[in-house]
N, C-alpha and C positions, 0 to 999 in steps of 0.2 A: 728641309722642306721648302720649296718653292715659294714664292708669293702667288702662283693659281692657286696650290694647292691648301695655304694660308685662309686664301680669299673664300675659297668654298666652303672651307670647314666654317669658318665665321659665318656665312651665309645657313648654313643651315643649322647652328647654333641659334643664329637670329630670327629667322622663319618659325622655327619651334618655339622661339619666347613669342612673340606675333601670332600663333595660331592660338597659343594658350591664352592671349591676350583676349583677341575674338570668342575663346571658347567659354569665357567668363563674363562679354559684354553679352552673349547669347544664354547666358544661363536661363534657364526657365524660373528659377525663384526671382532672378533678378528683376527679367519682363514681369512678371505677377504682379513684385515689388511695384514698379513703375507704374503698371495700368493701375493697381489699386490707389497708387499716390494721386494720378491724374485725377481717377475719380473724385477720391477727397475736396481736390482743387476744384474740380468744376461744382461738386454741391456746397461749398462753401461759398461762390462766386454766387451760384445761385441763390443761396441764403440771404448773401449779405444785399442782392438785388432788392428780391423780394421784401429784407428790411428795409430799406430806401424807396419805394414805391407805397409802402404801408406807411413809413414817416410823412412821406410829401402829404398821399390821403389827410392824412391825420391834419396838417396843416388846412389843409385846402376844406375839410371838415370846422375847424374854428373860423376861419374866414366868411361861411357861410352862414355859421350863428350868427357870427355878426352884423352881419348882411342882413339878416330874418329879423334881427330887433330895432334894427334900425327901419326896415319898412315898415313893422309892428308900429315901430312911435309914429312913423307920418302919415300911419292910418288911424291913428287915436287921435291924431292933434287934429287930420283932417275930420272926423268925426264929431270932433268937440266945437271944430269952427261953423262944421253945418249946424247945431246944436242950438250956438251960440247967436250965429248970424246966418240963419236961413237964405237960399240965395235968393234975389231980387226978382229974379224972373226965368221963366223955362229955360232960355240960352246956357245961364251960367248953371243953373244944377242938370244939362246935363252934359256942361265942360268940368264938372265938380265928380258928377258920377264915370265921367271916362276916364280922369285922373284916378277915380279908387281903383276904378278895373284895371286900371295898368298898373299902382300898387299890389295887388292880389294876385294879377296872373306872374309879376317876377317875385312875389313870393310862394305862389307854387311852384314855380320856377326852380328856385332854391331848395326847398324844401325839398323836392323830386331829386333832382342832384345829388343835396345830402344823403338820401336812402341809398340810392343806388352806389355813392361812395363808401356806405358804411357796409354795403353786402360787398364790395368790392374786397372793401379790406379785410374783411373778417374773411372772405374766403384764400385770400394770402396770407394770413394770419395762419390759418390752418393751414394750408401749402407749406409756408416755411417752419413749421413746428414740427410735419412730416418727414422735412429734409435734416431734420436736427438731430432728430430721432434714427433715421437710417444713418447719417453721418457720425452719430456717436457709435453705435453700432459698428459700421463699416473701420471706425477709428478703431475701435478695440480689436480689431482683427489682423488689420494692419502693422500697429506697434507689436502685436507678439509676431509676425512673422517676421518683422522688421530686425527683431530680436537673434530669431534662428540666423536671416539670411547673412546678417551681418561675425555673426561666428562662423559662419559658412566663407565669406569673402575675405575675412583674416587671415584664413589659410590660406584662401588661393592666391593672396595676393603675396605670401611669405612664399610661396611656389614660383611664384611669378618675379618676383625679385632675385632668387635664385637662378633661375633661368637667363635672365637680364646678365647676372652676373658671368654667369658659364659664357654666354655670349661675348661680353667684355672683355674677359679673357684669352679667349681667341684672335682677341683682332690687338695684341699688343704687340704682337711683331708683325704687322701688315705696315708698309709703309704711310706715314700720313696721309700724303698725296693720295696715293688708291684708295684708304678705308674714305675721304671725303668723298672721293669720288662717286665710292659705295651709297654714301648717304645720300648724296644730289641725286642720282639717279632714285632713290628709293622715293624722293618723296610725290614722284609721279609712274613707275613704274615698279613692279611687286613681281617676282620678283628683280632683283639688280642685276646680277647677272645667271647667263642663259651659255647654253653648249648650243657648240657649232657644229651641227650635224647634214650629212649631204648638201652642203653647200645654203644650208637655213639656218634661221634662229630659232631655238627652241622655245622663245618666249613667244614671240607674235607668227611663228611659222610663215615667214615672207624669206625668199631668196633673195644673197646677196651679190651686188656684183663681184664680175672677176676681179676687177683691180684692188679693190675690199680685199674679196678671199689672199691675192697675193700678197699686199699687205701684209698681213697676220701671219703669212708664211716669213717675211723679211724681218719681224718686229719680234716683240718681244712675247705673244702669243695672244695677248688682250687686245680687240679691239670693238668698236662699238657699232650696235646697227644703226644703220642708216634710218629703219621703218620706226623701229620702239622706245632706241637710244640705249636700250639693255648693253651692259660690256658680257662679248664674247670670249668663249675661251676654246679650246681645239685640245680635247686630252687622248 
């Protein structure tokens, strides 16, 4: 047998482990597989957000008590000083009474703020308690499919090694030189090599020149396209 005749057999040994390759990265349980796993990812992403925006709250909630008791006291103490020592004369009570009102409005201030933080977070609180809930949910469906598909890819892959192997086998009497050749080509063109038909390639179907075609006539029967790089053959 030839080394063309070598080289083909290998190639289509090899194409067939490669289709069955693709025919397994395409499996429909697989893609399920995937999208359902993204999904997981992205509600857990979202979870773990929403717990992180409910913590900062929560901080940002105790900073504000303390904020509120602290104007509480320097409107008691202010309180106790008018009390104690009434002011002098109109100017200072009502430089006395603009200080409390600017006491009172940044503690409604606060106080405003807090509400609105605490409906904040309770309503993410519930958001992320929803997504806990679907995502445990979603989880239990997943691990049992996860279950099937992967009894499912055991085989194919114990198929798919077999094939690898048929392949291998083919190519131990190819010369080294060619079967590299095979490979370098392969890792940008699919297939490697193509028949030379009416004076084209059967890979990229562009004509080749004459002095090409002669070549091939003078050589050893392999040569390569000019357009794709594929090695041709003339059977």
């Amino acid at each position: 047998m030839t080394q063309i005749e070598l080289l083909l057999q290998y190639q289509q040994a090899d194409m067939a482990a490669d289709a069955f390759e693709n025919q397994i990265k395409r499996n429909p349980n697989r893609i399920a597989l995937k999208k359902n796993r993204e999904f997981l990812v992205e509600q857990q992403n979202a979870a773990k957000k929403l717990e992180g925006e409910v913590a900062h709250m929560t901080d940002r909630v105790e900073t504000i008590k303390l904020a509120i008791v602290r104007l509480e006291e320097q409107l008691n103490q202010m309180a106790k000083r008018m009390q104690d020592t009434p002011p002098a004369d109109l100017a200072k009570a009502q430089e006395a009474a603009k200080d409390a009102q600017k006491l009172l409005s940044d503690l409604e201030d606060y106080e405003k703020e807090m509400r609105q933080i605490q409906k904040d977070a309770a309503e993410r609180e519930k958001l992320e308690k929803d997504i806990r809930l679907k995502f445990a949910k979603a989880k239990g469906e997943y691990d049992q499919q996860k279950v099937a598909y992967e009894a499912e890819y055991k085989e194919q892959m114990k198929e798919l090694d077999q094939k690898r192997k048929e392949a291998e086998a083919k190519s131990a009497d190819l010369e080294p030189a060619l079967l590299e050749k095979y490979k370098t080509i392969k890792l940008h063109c699919t297939p490697p090599v193509a028949k030379l038909y009416s004076g084209q390639c059967t890979g990229c179907n562009m004509s080749l020149p004459q002095a090409t075609l002669r070549k091939m006539k003078n050589d050893s029967g392999i040569i390569e396209c000019e357009n794709c790089g594929r090695m041709l053959i003339q059977m």
